[in-house]
N, C-alpha and C positions, 0 to 999 in steps of 0.2 A: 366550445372548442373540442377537438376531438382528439385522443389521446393515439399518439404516434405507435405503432408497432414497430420497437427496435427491430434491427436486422442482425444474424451471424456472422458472423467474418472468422478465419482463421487468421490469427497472427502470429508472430515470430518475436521469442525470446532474447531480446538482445546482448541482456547483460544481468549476471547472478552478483551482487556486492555483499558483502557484511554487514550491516549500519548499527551494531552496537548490541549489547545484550540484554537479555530483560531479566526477572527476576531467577531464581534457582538454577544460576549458570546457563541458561538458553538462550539463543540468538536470534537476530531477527533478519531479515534478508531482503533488500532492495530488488524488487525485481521489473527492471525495464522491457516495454515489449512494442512492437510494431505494429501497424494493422495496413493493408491498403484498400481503398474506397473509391472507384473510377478515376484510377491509374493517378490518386494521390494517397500520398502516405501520411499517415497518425500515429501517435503513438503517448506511452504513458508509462508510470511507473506504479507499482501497489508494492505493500510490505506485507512478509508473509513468518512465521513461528519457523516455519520449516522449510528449506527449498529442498527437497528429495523428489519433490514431482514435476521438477521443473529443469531442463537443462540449454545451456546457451546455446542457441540454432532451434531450439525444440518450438514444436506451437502447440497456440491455446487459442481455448473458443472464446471470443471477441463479443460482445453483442454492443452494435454503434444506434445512435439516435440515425436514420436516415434523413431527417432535414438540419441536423449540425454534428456531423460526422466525427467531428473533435471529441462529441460526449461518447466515453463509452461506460460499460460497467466495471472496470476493473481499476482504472487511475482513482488513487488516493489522493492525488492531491487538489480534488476539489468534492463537494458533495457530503458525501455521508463520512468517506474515507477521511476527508480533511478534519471531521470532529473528534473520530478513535482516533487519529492522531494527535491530536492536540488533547483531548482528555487523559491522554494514556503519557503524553509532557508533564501535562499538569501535576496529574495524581502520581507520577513520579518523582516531580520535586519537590510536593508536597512532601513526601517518605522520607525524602533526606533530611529534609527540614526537621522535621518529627527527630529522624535519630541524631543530628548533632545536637537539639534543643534539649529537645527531652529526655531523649537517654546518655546525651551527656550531661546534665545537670545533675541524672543520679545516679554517676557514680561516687563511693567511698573511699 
């Protein structure tokens, strides 16, 4: 089977959100975006440390599977994105865990 050469596309930032903070007061940033692929539209969401490079209306370079157009590289919510994701839930309530267990049992 021979391996597909994704294609470019410019898309369109839809929408910049909050979604929560991460460690040493920084935030993290939902960011939904567009693409279109013979006059049908896709689109996706990725989370990013920083949106300064990114603004609502603004675009960004897309790269789509050209025989399942749905796939691109930047939505997190399947694929690789989907495990930082979830690794990054995990090892977060893990933490809490850790400091109400443990660092609450020693206090004096």
């Amino acid at each position: 089977m021979a391996q597909v050469d994704w294609k470019d596309v410019k898309g369109t930032v839809s929408n910049i959100m909050s979604v929560g903070s991460g460690g040493r007061g920084g935030h993290f940033y939902a960011i939904t975006f567009s693409y279109m692929v013979d006059g049908h539209y896709y689109g996706g969401e990725f989370t990013v440390a920083s949106a300064q490079n990114y603004t609502e209306g603004g675009t960004i370079q897309v790269k789509y599977n050209p025989e399942n157009p749905e796939q691109n590289n930047l939505d997190g919510r399947g694929g690789v994105g989907l495990w930082i994701n979830w690794a990054m839930t995990v090892g977060g309530a893990a933490f809490i865990v850790y400091l109400i267990v443990i660092r609450g049992c020693s206090t004096h």
